[in-house]
N, C-alpha and C positions, 0 to 999 in steps of 0.2 A: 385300348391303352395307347397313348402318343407319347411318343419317345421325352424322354426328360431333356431339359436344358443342355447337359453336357454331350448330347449328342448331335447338336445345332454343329458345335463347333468341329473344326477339320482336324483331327489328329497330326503332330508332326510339331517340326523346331519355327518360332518364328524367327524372324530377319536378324532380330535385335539378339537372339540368343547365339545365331550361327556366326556372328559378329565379333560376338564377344569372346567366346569359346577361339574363331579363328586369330582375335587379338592374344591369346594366352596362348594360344604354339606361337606364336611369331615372336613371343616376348622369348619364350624359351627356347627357342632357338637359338635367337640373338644371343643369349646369355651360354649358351650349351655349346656351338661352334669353335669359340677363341679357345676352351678348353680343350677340345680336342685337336686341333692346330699344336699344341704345346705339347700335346702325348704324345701324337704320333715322330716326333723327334729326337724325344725321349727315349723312346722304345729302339727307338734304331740305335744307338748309340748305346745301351745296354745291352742289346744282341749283338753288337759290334765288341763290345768287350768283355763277353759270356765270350765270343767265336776265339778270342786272342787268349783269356785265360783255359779254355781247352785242350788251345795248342801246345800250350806252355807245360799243363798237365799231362798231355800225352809223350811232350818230348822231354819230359824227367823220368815217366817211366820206361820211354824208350832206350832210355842213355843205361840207366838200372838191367832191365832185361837183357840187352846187348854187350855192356860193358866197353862200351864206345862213347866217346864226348859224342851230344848232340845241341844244336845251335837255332838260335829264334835270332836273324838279324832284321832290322827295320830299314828297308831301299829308302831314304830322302828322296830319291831323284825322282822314283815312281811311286811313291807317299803308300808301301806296302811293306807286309811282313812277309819274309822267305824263311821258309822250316827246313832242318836238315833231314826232317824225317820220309823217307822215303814214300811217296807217292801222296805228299800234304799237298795241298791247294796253295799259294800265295796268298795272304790275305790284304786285299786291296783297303785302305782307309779314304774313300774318297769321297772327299765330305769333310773329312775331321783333319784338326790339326792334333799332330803327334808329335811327344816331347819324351824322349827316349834317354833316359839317367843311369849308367851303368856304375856299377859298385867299384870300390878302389882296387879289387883286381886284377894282375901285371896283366900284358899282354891280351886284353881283351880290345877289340876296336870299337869306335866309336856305334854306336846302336847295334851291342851284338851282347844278347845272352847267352850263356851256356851252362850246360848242366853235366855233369862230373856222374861216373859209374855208381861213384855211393850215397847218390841223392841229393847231394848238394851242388849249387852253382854261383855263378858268378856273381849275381842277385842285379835287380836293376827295378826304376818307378818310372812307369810307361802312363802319360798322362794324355787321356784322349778327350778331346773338345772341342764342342761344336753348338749348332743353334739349340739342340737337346740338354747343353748342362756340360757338366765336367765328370768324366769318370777316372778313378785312381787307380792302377794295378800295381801292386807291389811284391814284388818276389824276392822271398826270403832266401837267402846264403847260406842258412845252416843247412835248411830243410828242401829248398824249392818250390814251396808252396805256395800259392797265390794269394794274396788280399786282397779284396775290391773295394771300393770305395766310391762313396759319390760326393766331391766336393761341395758344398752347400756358396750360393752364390751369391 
């Protein structure tokens, strides 16, 4: 018996097929990168204002448990958040422009929140943005409680 036809031929991809196939990653590539250019900016800037509404949340319940005002002010000069809570990190925003709105509140300074022993504060809309988009925090005055938001652009 002598081998059949289909064993003439070499097993494997010809030229024309490895071609084509390498044309279709490079198309999707092309198409797949800008998208991901656009996420990763996004993402920072949503961890950047998860890290801010944390703060915000630990230092209502610190002022609560304590029974001592405690304060979120935002440095302009050094474009960060300073926590009155005892052993908090500064939160640097750099990268993002910040627009810090504080409630009609007497006595409050310019970029400074504060949160009151029975869970309410000052309230203020702390609006961060940057190449990722726009995010909105909003802290309520009755309650202290945060709302997030993402501006639509």
């Amino acid at each position: 018996m002598s081998p059949g036809p289909d064993h003439d031929r070499a097993a494997g991809f010809s030229l024309i097929e490895m071609l084509v196939v390498l044309a279709i990653v490079a198309l999707a590539a092309g198409l797949g990168i800008p998208s991901i250019r656009n996420i990763v900016p996004s993402q920072r800037l949503t961890s950047t204002a998860e890290r801010v509404a944390s703060e915000i949340a630990l230092l209502r319940t610190e002022a609560q448990r304590t029974g001592h005002v405690t304060r979120l002010v935002f440095d302009g000069e050094t474009n960060r958040f300073v926590s009155s809570r005892p052993g908090a990190p500064a939160l640097a925003m750099a990268g993002w422009s910040v627009q810090f709105e504080v409630g009609p509140a007497r006595r409050v300074q310019p970029g400074e929140l504060r949160f009151l022993p029975d869970g309410g504060c000052t309230g203020a809309r702390i609006t961060l943005s940057g190449r990722g988009g726009t995010r909105i925090l909003t802290v309520s005055r009755a309650t202290g409680f945060v709302r997030q938001a993402e501006a639509m652009p």
